[in-house]
C-alpha positions as CSV (number, residue, x, y, z in Angstrom):
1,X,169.0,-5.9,-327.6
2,X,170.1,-7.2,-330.7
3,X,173.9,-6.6,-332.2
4,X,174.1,-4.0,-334.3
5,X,174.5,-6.7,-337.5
6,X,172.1,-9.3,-337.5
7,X,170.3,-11.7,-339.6
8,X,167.1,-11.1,-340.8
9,X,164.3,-13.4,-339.1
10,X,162.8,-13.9,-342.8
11,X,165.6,-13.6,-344.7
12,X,168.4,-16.2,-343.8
13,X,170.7,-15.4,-346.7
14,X,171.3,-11.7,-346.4
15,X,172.8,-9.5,-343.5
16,X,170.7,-6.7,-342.2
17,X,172.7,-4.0,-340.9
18,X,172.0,-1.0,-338.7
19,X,174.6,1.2,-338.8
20,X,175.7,3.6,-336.3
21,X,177.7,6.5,-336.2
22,X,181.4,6.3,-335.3
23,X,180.8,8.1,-331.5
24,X,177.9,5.7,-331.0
25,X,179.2,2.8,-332.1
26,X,180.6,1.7,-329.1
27,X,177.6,1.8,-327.2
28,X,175.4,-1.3,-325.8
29,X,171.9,-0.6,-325.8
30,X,170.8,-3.8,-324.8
31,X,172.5,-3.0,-321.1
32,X,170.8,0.5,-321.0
33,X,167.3,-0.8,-321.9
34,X,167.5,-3.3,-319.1
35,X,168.4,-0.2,-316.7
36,X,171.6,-1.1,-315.8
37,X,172.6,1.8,-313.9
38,X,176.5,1.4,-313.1
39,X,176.8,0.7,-317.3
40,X,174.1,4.2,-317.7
41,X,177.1,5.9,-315.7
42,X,179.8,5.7,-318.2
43,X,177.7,7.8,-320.4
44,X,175.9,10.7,-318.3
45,X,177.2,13.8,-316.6
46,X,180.9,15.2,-318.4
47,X,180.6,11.7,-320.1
48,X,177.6,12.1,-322.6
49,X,178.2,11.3,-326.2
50,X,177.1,14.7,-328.4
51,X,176.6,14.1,-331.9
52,X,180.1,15.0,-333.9
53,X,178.3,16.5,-336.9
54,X,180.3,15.4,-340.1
55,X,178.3,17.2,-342.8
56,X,181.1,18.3,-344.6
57,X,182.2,14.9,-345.7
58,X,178.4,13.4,-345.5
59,X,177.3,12.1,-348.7
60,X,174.4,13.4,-350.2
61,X,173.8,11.4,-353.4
62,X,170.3,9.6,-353.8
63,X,171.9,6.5,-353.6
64,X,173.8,7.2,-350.1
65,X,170.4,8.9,-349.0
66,X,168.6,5.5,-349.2
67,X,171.0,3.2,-348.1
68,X,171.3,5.5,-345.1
69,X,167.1,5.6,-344.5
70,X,166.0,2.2,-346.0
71,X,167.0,-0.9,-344.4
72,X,169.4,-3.3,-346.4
73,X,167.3,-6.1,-347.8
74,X,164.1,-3.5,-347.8
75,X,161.0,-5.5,-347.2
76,X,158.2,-4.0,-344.9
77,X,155.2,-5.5,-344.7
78,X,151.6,-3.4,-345.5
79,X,150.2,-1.2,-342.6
80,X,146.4,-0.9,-342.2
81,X,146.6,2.8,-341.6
82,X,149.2,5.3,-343.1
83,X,150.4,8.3,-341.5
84,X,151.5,11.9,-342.3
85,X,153.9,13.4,-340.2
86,X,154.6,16.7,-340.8
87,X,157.5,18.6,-338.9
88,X,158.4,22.5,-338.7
89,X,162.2,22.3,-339.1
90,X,165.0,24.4,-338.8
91,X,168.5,22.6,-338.0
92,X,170.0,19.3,-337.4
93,X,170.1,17.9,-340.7
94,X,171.8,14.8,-339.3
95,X,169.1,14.0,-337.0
96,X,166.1,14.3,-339.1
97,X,167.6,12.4,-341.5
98,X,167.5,9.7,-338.6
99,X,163.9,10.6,-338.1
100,X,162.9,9.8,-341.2
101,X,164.8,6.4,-341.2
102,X,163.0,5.5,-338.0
103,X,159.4,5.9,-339.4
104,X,160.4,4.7,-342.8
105,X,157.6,2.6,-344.6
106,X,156.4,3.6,-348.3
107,X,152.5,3.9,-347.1
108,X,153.7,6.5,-344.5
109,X,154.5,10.3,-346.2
110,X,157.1,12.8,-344.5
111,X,155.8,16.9,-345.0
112,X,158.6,19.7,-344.3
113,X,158.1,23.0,-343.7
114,X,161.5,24.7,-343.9
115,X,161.8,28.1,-341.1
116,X,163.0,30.7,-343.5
117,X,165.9,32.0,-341.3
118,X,167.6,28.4,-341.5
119,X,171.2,28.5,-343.2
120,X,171.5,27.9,-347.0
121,X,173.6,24.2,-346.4
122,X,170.6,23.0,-344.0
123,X,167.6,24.0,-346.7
124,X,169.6,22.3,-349.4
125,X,169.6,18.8,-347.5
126,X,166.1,18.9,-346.5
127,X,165.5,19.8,-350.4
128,X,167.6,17.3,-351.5
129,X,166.1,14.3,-349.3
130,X,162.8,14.9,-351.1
131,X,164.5,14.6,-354.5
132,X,165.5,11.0,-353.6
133,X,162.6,9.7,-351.9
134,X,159.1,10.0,-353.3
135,X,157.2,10.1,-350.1
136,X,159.0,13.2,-348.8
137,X,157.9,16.7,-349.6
138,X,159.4,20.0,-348.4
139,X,157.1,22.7,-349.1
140,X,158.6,25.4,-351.5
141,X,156.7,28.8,-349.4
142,X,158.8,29.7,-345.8
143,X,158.3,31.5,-342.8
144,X,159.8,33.2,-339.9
145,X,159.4,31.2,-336.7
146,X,160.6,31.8,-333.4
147,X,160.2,29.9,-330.0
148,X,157.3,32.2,-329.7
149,X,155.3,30.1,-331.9
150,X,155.1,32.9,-334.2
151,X,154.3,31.1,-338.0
152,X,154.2,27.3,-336.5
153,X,150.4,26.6,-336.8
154,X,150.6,28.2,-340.5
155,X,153.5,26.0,-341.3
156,X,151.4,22.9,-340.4
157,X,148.1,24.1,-341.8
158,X,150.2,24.3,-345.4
159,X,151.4,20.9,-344.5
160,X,147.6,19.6,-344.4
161,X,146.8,21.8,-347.7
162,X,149.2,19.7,-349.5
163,X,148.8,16.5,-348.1
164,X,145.2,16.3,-348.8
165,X,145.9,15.9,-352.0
166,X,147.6,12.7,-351.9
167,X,145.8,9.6,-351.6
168,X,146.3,6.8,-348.9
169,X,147.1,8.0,-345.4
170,X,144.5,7.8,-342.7
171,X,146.3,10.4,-339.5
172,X,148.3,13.3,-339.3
173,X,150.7,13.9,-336.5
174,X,151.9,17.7,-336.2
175,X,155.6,17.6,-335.3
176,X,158.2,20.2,-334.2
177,X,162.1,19.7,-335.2
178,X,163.2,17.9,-332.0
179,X,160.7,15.7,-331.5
180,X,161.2,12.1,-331.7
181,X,159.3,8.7,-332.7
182,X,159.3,6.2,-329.7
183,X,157.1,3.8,-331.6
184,X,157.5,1.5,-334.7
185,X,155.8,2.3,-337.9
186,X,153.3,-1.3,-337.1
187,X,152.9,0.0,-333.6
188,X,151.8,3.6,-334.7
189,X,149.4,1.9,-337.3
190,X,148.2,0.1,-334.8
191,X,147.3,3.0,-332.5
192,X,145.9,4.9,-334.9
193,X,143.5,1.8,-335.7
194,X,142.3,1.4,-332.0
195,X,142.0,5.2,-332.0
196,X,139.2,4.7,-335.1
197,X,138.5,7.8,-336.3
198,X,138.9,9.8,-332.7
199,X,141.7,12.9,-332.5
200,X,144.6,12.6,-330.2
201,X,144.7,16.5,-329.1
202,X,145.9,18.1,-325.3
203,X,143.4,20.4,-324.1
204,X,144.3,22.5,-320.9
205,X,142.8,25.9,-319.6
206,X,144.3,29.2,-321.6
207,X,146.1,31.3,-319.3
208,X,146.0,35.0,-320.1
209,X,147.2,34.5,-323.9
210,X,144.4,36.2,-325.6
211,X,144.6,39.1,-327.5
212,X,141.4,41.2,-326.1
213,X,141.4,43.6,-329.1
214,X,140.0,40.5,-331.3
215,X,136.6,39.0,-331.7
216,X,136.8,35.5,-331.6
217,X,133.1,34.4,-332.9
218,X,132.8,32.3,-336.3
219,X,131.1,35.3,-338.1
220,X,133.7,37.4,-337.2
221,X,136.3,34.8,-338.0
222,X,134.9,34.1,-341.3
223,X,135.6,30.3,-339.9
224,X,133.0,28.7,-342.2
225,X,133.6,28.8,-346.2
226,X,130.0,28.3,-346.8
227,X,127.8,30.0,-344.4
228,X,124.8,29.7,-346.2
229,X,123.4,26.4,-344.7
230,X,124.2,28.0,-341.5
231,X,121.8,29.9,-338.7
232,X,122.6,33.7,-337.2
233,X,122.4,31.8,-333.8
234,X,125.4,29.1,-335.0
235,X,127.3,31.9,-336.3
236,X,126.9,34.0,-333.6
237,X,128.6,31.4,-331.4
238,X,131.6,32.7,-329.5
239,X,134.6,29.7,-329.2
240,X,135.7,28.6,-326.0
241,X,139.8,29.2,-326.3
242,X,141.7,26.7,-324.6
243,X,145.3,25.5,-324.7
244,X,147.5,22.9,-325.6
245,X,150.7,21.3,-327.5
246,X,151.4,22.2,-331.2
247,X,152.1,18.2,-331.5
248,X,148.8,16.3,-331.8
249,X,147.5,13.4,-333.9
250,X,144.3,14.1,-336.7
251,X,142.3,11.7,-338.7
252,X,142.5,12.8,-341.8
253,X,138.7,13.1,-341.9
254,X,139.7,16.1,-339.3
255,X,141.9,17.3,-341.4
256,X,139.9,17.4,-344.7
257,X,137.3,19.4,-342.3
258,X,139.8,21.9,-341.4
259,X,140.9,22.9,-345.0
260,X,137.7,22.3,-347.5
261,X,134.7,23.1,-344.8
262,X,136.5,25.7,-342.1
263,X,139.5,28.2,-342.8
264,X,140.9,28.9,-339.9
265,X,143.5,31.5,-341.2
266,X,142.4,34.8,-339.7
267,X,141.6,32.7,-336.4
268,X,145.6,31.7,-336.8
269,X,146.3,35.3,-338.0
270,X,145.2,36.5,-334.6
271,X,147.0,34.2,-332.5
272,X,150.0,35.3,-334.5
273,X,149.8,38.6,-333.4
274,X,150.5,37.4,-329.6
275,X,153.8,37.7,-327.9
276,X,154.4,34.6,-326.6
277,X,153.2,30.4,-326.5
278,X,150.9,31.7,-329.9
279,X,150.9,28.0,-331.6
280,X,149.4,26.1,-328.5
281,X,146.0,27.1,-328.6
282,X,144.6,26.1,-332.7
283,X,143.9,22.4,-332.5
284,X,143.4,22.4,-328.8
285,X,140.4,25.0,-329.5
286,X,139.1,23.4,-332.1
287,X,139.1,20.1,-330.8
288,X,138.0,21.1,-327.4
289,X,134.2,23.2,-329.1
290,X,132.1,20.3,-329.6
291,X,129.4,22.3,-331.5
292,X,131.7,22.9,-334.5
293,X,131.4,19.2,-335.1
294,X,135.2,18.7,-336.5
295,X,135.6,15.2,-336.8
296,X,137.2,13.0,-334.3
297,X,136.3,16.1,-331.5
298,X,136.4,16.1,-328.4
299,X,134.7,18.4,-325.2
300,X,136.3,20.8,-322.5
301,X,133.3,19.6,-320.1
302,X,135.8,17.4,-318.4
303,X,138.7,20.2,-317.4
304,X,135.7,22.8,-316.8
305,X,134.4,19.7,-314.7
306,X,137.4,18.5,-313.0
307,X,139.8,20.8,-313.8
308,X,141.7,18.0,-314.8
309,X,143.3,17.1,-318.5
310,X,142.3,13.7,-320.0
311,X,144.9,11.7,-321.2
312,X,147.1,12.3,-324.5
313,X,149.0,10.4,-325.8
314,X,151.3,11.6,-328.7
315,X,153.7,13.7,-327.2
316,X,155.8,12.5,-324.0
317,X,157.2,15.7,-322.4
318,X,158.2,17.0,-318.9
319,X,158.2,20.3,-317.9
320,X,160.6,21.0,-315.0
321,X,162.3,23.9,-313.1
322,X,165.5,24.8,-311.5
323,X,164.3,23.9,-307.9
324,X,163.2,20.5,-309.1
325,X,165.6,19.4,-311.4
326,X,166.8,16.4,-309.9
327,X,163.2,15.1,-308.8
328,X,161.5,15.4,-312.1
329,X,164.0,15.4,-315.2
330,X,166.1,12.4,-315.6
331,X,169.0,14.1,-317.2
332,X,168.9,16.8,-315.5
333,X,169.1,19.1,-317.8
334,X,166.3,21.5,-318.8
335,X,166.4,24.0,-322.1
336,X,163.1,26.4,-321.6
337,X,161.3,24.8,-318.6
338,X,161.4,21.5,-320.2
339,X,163.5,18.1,-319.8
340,X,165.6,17.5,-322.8
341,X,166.1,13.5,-322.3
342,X,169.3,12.0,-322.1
343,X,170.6,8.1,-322.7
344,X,169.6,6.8,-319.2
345,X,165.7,7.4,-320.5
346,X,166.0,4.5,-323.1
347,X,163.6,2.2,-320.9
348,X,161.3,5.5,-320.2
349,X,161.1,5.3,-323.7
350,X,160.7,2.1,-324.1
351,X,157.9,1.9,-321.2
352,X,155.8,4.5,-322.4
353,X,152.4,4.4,-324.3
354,X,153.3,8.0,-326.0
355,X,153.7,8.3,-329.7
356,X,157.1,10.7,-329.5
357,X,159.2,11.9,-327.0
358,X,159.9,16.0,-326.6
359,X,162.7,16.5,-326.6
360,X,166.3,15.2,-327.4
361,X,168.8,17.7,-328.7
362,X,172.0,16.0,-330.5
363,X,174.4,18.0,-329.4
364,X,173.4,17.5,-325.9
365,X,172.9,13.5,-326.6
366,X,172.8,12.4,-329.4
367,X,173.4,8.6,-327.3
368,X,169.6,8.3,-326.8
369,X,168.7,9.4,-330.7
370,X,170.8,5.8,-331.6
371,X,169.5,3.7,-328.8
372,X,165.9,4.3,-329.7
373,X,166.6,4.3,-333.0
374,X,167.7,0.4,-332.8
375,X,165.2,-0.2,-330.4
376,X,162.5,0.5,-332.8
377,X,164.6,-1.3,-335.6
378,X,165.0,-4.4,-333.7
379,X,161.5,-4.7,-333.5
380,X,160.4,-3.9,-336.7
381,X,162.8,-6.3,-338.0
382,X,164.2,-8.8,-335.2
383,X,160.7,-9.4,-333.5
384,X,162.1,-7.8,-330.5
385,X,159.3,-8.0,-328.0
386,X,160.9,-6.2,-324.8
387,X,157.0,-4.2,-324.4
388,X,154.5,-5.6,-325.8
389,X,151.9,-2.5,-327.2
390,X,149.2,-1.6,-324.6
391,X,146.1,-2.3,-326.9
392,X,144.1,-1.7,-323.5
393,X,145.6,1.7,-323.2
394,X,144.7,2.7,-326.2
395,X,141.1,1.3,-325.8
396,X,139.9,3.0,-322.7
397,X,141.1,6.5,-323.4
398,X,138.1,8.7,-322.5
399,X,138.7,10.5,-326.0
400,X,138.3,7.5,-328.1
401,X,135.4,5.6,-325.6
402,X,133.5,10.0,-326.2
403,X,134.5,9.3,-330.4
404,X,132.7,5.9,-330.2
405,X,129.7,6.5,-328.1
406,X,128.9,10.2,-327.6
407,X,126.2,10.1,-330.6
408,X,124.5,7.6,-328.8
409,X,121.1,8.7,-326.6
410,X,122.2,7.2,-323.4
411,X,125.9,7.7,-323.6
412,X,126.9,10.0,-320.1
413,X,130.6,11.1,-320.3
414,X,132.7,9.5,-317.8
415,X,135.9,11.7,-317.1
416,X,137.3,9.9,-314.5
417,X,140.1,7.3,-316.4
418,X,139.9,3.2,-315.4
419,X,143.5,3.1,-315.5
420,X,146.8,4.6,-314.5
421,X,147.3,7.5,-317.6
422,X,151.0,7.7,-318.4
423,X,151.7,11.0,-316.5
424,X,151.5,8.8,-313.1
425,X,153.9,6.5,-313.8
426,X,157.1,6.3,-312.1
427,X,159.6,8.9,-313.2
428,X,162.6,9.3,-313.6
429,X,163.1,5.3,-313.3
């Protein structure tokens, strides 16, 4: 990889610089993206760099804000598609801060929604990065939210009720606070162009979540604001509940459905009133029940088929448990079931077809959270081409070949993939 200051590839005259934190600074990522495992050592196990918060002295001024998120010598060229992402936050100012840096353009808009038990000093920062830059908005209404997923699929639903009154964004990617971008902002445009209108939403069978003391038909759900145009039979229709991940990816057509034609409160109200993994079944649902005609849907006929998940691809994320630590999480460390990635995972990273990677927690490594971070700088702005972008993957995804075709008489639904989905592939490295 590129050293950390470096000339521009357009610009000759003026230094672009991409700084890193003093506990970071040390590090080459160049090594660690080619795999080189006896340099990986000096930075795992007892050794792992944590971030060493410095909020106290961290300046917060609009002009320190920017220099810190928008490159030196800020010139970015247009994207064919903008994006909305909109994360649930809580802590780790620090980090999203980087977040935002790393999917920085001025086409692409940042929504907050704030957890209401978060500390005074954290809400203040998040507040005050949307005073200096235009295209981020923290929502002024908060909720209680737990690990439970108790409020999370309202906090995004307020995210889309805002954002659908701005003009100029094309998807919507629902993000939780730990979640980070693996791809640059031209690489996300890009998927979201080959993805042409079609959702990017994980559907899997529900498991025993349901309340049974609620009705979950659209009359009963009120679902449809204007039911007038709409038959006794339709209404009568009884959704098929599945599950999924709270991250997912929406055309914005689907999500201009979701808050003028549908309301899906009291269907989120009665999740909310679950005990535990409430937030994982709204988009996969809705997505999944073809006859509601969302657009950019999908079907369940291939997991009631196969009882296998098609391919998604915006959130990376392993679940592992104590008995298999070593054979399926790479840092071998696991918070709640699931593999929080450490600094060896750079070329995972850098391998992958998936939009983010779930999850990386600073104070466990905050190594990883710099070395993708350049690697996604050098090549917006070097021409870095260590992976070229799998166009193909993108292409043949049975969700985007159904969005393209399905309305045609002939089309028959293939649910078998032509290629290797990124689940298969070899991990840990």
């Amino acid at each position: 990889m590129a050293p950390r200051m470096t000339m521009s590839f357009w610009r000759t005259r003026e230094a672009r610089v991409l700084w890193r934190r003093p506990e970071t600074e040390h590090l080459d990522c160049g090594r660690i993206l080619e795999n080189d495992k006896s340099y990986i050592e000096n930075f795992v196990g007892d050794n792992r760099i944590p971030l060493v918060s410095n909020l106290k002295y961290m300046d917060m001024s609009c002009e320190a804000i920017q220099n810190r998120i928008i490159p030196f010598n800020f010139r970015l060229r247009p994207l064919k598609l903008g994006v909305v992402f909109a994360r649930v936050v809580y802590k780790d100012y620090e980090f999203l801060e980087k977040q935002v840096q790393m999917s920085y353009h001025p086409q692409n808009v940042f929504c907050f929604f704030i957890d209401s038990k978060s500390d005074y000093d954290f809400k203040w920062r998040i507040r005050r990065l949307r005073r200096c830059l235009p295209n981020v908005h923290v929502l002024d209404e908060e909720l209680p939210i737990d690990s439970a997923g108790h409020n999370m699929n309202l906090a995004h639903y307020k995210c889309m009720e805002k954002m659908i009154k701005l003009a100029n964004w094309d998807y919507f990617v629902l993000m939780q606070n730990h979640d980070v971008i693996g791809k640059t902002v031209y690489e996300i445009s890009r998927i979201f162009e080959i993805l042409d209108g079609a959702n990017d939403i994980d559907i899997d069978k529900e498991f025993g979540r349901v309340e049974e003391r609620f009705e979950w038909d659209l009359k009963k759900l009120r679902l449809f604001r204007d039911e007038s145009s709409l038959s006794s039979g339709f209404l009568n229709h009884t959704l098929r509940l599945s599950k999924g991940s709270v991250q997912g990816s929406l055309s914005r057509e689907a999500v201009e459905w979701m808050v003028k034609t549908v309301n899906p409160k009291k269907y989120l109200d009665q999740w909310n009133e679950g005990s535990y993994g409430v937030d994982e079944q709204w988009i996969s649902t809705f997505q999944a029940n073809e006859f509601l005609k969302m657009p950019g849907h999908f079907t369940d006929k291939c997991l009631v088929e196969t009882g296998n998940k098609i391919d998604f691809i915006t959130r990376w994320s392993k679940w592992s448990w104590s008995d298999e630590i070593g054979e399926k999480c790479g840092s071998k460390y696991v918070r709640h079931g699931v593999c929080i990635m450490g600094i060896e995972e750079l070329p995972v990273i850098a391998q992958m077809p998936n939009i983010m990677f779930n999850k990386m927690m600073p104070m466990f490594d905050y190594a990883i959270v710099e070395c993708t971070a350049e690697l996604l700088y050098n090549r917006t702005f070097l021409g870095q081409d260590d992976h070229p972008l799998e166009e193909e993957y993108y292409e043949n995804m049975i969700n985007v070949h159904y969005h393209k075709h399905h309305m045609e008489p002939d089309y028959v639904l293939n649910c078998t993939p032509g290629y290797e989905i990124w689940r298969s592939r070899k991990y840990p490295l």
